[in-house]
N, C-alpha and C positions, 0 to 999 in steps of 0.2 A: 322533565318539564313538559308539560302537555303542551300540544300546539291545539288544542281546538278552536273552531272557529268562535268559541263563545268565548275562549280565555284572549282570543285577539286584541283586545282595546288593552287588556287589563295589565297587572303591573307585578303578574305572577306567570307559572309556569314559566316556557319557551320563548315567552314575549321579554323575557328579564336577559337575554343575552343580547337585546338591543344596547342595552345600558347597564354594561361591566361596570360601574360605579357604584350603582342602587344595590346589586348582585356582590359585591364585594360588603358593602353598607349592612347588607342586611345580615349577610355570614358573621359578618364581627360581630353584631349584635345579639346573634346565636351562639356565639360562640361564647361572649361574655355570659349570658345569661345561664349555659351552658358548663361553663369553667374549660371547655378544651376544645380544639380544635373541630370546626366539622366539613365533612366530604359537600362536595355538588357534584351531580350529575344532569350534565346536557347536552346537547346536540350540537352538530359540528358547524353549524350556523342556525341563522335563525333569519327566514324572508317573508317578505310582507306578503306575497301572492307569487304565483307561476308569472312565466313570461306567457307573449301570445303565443296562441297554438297548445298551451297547455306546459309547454315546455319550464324544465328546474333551471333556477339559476345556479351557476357555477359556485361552486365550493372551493376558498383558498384554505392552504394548510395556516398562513401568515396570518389570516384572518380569525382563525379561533388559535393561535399560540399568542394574540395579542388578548384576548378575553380572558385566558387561562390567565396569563400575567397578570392582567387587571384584576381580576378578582384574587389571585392566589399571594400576592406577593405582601403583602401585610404577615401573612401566616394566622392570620384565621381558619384558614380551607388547607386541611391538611392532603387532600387527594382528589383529583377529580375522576370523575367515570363518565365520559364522553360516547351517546350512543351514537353509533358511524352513520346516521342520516341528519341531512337540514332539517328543519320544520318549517314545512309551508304557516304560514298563521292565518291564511287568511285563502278558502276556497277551497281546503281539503279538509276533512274527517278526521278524525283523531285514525281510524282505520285506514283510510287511503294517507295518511302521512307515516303508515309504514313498511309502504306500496310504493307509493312513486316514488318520491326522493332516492336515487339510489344509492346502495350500501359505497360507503367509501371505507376502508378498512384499515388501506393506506395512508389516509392524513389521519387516523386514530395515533397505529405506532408508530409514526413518523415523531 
């Protein structure tokens, strides 16, 4: 899921882990058009911008196993691939979002 500053508004990449709904919506509709199940890969949250100071906001593990549920539990999405950083959407680079945010590896295989 790209977080770039241009895909921010939009209702694709990084910005679709606002709304596990649409992100579930959409895999079933791939899936059917498809005949079988398909993967998502995204990031372990997804924020609108830094705090001040520049500073990331905090990463819950409870936070993306409630997205993985929403999106996965139909069984459309056969497997996800969770890259271990947030995506800023809004004030970092598609390059500095894989800079700052830092690796969480931890709430991966947790």
């Amino acid at each position: 899921g790209c977080p770039s500053v241009e895909t921010g508004g939009a209702s694709y990449g990084a910005s679709l882990m606002l709304d596990g709904h649409r992100t579930r919506s959409l895999a079933e509709a791939m899936a059917e058009a498809h005949g079988g199940a398909v993967s998502v890969k995204c990031r372990l949250a997804a924020r609108a911008s830094l705090l001040a100071g520049g500073r990331v906001p905090e990463t819950a593990f409870e936070e993306l196993a409630e997205y993985v549920d929403q999106i996965s539990h139909t069984g459309a999405v056969s497997h996800v691939v969770v890259h271990a950083r947030a995506a800023i959407l809004g004030g970092l680079s598609p390059s500095k979002n894989r800079q700052v945010p830092p690796l969480r590896p931890d709430l991966v295989l947790r």
